[in-house]
Backbone bond lengths (Angstrom), bond angles and torsions (degrees), N, CA, C in turn:
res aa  C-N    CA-C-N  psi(-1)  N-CA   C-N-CA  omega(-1)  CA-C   N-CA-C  phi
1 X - - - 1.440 - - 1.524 108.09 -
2 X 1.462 130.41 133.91 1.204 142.68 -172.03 1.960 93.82 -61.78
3 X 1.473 94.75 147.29 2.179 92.87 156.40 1.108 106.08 -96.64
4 X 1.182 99.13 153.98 1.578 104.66 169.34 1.578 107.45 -82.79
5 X 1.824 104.60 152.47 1.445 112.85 -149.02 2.002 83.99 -92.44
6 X 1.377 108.48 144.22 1.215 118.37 172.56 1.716 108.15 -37.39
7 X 1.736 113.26 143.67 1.443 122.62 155.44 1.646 116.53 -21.67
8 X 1.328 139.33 144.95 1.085 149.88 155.98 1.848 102.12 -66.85
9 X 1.518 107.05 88.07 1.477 111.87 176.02 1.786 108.77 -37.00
10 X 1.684 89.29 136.33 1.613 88.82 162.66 1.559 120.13 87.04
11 X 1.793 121.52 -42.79 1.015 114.70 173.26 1.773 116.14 -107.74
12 X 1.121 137.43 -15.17 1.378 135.65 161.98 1.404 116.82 -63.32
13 X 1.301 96.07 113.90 1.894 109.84 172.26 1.313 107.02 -86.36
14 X 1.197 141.08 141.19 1.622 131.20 158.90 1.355 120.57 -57.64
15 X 1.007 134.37 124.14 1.372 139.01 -176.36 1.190 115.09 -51.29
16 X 1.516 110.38 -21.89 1.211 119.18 176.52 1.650 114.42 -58.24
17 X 1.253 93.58 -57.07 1.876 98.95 171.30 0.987 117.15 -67.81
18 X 1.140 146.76 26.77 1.905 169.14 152.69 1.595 96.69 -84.25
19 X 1.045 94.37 -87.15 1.542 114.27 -164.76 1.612 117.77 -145.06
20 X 1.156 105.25 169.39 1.987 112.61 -169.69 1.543 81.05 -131.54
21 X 1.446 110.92 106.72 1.226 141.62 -172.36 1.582 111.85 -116.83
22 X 1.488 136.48 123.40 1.267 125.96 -152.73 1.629 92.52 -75.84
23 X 1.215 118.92 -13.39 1.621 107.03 156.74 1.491 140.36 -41.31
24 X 1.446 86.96 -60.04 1.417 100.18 177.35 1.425 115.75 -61.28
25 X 1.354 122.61 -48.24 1.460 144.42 -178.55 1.558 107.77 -23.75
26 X 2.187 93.50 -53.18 1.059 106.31 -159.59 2.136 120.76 -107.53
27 X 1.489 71.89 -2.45 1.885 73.18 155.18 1.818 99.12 -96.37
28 X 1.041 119.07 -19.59 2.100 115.08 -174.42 1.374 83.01 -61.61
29 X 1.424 147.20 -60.68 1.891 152.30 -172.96 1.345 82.05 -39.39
30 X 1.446 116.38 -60.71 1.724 111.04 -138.17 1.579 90.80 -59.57
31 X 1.540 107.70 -57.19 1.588 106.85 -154.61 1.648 108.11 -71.79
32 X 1.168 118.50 -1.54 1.362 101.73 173.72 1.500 79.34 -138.78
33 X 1.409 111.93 103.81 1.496 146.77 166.04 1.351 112.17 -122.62
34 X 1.334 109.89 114.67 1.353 80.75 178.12 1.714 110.62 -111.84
35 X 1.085 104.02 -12.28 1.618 119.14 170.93 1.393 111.98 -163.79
36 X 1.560 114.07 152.79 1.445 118.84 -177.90 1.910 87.97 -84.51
37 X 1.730 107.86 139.80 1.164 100.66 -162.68 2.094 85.06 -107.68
38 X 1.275 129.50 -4.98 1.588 115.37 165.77 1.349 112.35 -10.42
39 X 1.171 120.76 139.81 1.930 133.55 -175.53 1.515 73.73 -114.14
40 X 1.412 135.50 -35.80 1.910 108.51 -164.31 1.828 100.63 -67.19
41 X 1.804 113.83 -40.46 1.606 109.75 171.39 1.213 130.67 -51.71
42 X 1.414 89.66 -50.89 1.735 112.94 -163.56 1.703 95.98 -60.18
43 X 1.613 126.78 -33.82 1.213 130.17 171.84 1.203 125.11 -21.18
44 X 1.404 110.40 -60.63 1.614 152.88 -143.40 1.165 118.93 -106.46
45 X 1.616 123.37 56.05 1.375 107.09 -166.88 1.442 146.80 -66.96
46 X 1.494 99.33 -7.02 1.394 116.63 150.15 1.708 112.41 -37.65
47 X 1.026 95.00 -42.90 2.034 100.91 179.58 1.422 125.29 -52.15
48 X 1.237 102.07 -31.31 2.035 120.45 -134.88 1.627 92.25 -73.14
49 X 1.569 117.55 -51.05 1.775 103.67 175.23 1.351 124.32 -60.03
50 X 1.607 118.98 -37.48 1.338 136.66 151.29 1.603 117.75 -27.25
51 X 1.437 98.27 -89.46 1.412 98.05 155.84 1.494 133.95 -22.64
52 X 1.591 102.81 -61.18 1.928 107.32 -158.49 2.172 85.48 -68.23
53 X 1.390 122.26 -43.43 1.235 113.63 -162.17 1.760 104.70 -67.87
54 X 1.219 98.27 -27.01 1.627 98.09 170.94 1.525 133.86 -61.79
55 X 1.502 106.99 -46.60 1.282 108.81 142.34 1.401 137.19 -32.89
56 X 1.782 120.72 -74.40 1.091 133.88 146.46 1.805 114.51 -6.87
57 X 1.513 113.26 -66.45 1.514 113.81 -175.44 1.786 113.72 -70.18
58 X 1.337 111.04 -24.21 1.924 125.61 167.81 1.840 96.33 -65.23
59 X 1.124 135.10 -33.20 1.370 136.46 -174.40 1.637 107.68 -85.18
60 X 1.424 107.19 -47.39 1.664 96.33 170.79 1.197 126.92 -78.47
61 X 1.535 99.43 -7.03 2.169 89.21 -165.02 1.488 80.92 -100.10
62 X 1.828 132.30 1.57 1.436 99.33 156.27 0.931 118.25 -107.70
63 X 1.630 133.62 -2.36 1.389 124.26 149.31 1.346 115.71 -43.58
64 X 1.243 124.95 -42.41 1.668 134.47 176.66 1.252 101.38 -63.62
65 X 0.973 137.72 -75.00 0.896 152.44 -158.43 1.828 110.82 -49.58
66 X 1.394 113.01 -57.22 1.656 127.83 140.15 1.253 126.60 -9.27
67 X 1.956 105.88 -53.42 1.352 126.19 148.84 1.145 139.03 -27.30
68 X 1.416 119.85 -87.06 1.109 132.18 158.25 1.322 110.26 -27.18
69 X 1.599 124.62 -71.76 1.359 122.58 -170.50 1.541 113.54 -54.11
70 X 1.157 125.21 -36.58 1.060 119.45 173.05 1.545 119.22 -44.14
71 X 1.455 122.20 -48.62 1.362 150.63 -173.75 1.606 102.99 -72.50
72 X 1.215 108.92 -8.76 1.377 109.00 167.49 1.615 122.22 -86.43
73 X 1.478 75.95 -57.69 1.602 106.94 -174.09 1.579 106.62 -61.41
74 X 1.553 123.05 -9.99 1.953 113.28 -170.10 1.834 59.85 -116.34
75 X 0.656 160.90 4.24 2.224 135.77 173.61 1.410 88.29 -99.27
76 X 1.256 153.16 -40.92 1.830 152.06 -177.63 1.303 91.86 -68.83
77 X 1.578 131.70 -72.96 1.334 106.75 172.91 1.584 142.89 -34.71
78 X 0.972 102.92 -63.66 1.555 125.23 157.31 1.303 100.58 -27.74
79 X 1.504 127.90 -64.36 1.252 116.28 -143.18 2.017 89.69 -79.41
80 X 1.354 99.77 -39.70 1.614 114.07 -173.41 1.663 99.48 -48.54
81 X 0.938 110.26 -77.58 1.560 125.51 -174.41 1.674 131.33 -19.54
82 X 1.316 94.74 91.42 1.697 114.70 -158.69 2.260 103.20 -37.90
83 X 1.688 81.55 -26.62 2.173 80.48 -169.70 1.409 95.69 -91.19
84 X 1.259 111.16 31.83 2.265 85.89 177.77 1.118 113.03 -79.30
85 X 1.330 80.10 167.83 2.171 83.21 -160.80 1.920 80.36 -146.21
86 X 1.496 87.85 148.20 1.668 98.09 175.82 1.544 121.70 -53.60
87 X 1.401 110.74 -34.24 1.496 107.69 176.88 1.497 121.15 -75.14
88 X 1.233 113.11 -0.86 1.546 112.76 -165.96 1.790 92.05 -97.79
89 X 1.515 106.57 -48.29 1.528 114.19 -162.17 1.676 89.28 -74.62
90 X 1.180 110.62 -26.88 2.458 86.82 -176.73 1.201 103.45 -109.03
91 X 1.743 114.80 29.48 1.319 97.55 149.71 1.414 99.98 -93.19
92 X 1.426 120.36 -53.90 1.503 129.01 -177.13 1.548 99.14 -52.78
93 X 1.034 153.93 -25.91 1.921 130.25 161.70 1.392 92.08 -82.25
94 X 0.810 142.36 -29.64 1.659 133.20 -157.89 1.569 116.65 -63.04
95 X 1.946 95.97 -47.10 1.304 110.30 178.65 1.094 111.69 -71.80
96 X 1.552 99.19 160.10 1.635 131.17 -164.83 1.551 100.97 -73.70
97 X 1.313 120.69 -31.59 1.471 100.15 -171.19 1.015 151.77 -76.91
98 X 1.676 104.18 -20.14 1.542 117.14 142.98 2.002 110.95 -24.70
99 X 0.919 109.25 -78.78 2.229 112.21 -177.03 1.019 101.11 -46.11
100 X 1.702 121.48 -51.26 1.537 111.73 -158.19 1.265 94.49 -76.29
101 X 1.610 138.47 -34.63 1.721 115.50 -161.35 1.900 95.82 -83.91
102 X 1.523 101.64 -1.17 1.894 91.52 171.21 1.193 118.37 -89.16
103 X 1.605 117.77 -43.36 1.514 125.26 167.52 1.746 106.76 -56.65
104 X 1.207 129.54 -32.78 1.265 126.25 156.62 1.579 118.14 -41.09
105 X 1.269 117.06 -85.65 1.640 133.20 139.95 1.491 115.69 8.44
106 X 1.326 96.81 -72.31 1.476 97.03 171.10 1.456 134.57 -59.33
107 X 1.562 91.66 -46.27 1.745 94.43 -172.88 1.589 103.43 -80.61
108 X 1.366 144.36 0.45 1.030 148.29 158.60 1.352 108.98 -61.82
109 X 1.557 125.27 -69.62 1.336 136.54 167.90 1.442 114.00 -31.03
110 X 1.105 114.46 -52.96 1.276 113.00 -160.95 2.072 100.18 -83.30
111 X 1.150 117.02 -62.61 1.494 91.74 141.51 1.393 160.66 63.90
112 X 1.789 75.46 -117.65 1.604 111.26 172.31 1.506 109.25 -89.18
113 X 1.378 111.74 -18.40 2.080 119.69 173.98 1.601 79.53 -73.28
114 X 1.504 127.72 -84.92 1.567 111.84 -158.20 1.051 112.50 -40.20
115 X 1.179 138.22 -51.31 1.280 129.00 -162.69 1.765 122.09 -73.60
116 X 1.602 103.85 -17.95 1.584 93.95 172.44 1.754 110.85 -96.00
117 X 1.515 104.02 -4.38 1.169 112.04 166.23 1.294 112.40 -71.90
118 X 1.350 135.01 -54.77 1.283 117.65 170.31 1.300 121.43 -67.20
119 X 1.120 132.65 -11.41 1.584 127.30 163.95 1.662 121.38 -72.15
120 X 0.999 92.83 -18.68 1.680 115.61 -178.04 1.754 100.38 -75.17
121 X 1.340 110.63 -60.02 1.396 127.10 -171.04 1.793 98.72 -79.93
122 X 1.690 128.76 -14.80 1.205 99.68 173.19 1.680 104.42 -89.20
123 X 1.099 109.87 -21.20 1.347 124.90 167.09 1.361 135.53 -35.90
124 X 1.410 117.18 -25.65 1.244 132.95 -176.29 1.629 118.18 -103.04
């Protein structure tokens, strides 16, 4: 799976300092997860690696996910930003990291579908 390429220093604000969005709230749960606390999983110990890696994939697709927003949040600036100048804004579309923090995104998502799919199917 690709990493996602470091923040664009200097221009990403946290969204957080925007606004407290029940989004954000709820990837801050995701990334400091430290276990899914379900008594129907936790039951089943057949589950528990299932489980613990499932967790694990809820923590990256919002690190990814973090990503992306970030890549939002420096293009709203950009667009906001009374001094833009053409060379600043086609470097920021130009670069690669916009795809890579989505192909990131993605391959996290997808993932986190196998993995509750097989919990689903050990489940039964």
């Amino acid at each position: 799976m690709p990493q996602p390429p470091p923040p664009t220093p200097g221009l990403a604000l946290d969204i957080a300092d925007r606004r407290q969005a029940p989004r954000r709230r709820l990837r801050d749960r995701i990334a400091s997860l430290d276990h899914t606390d379900n008594p129907a999983l936790r039951a089943r110990p057949a589950l528990q690696n299932l489980v613990m890696l499932a967790d694990d994939d809820l923590r990256q697709t919002a690190l990814a996910l973090a990503g992306v927003e970030a890549f939002l949040c420096d293009s709203m600036e950009l667009l906001e930003a009374e001094d833009l100048d053409a060379p600043t804004l086609h470097a920021h579309a130009a670069s690669d990291d916009a795809l890579t923090r989505l192909e990131v995104l993605a391959d996290s998502v997808a993932t986190l579908r196998r993995r509750l799919l097989a919990i689903a199917t050990a489940m039964k």
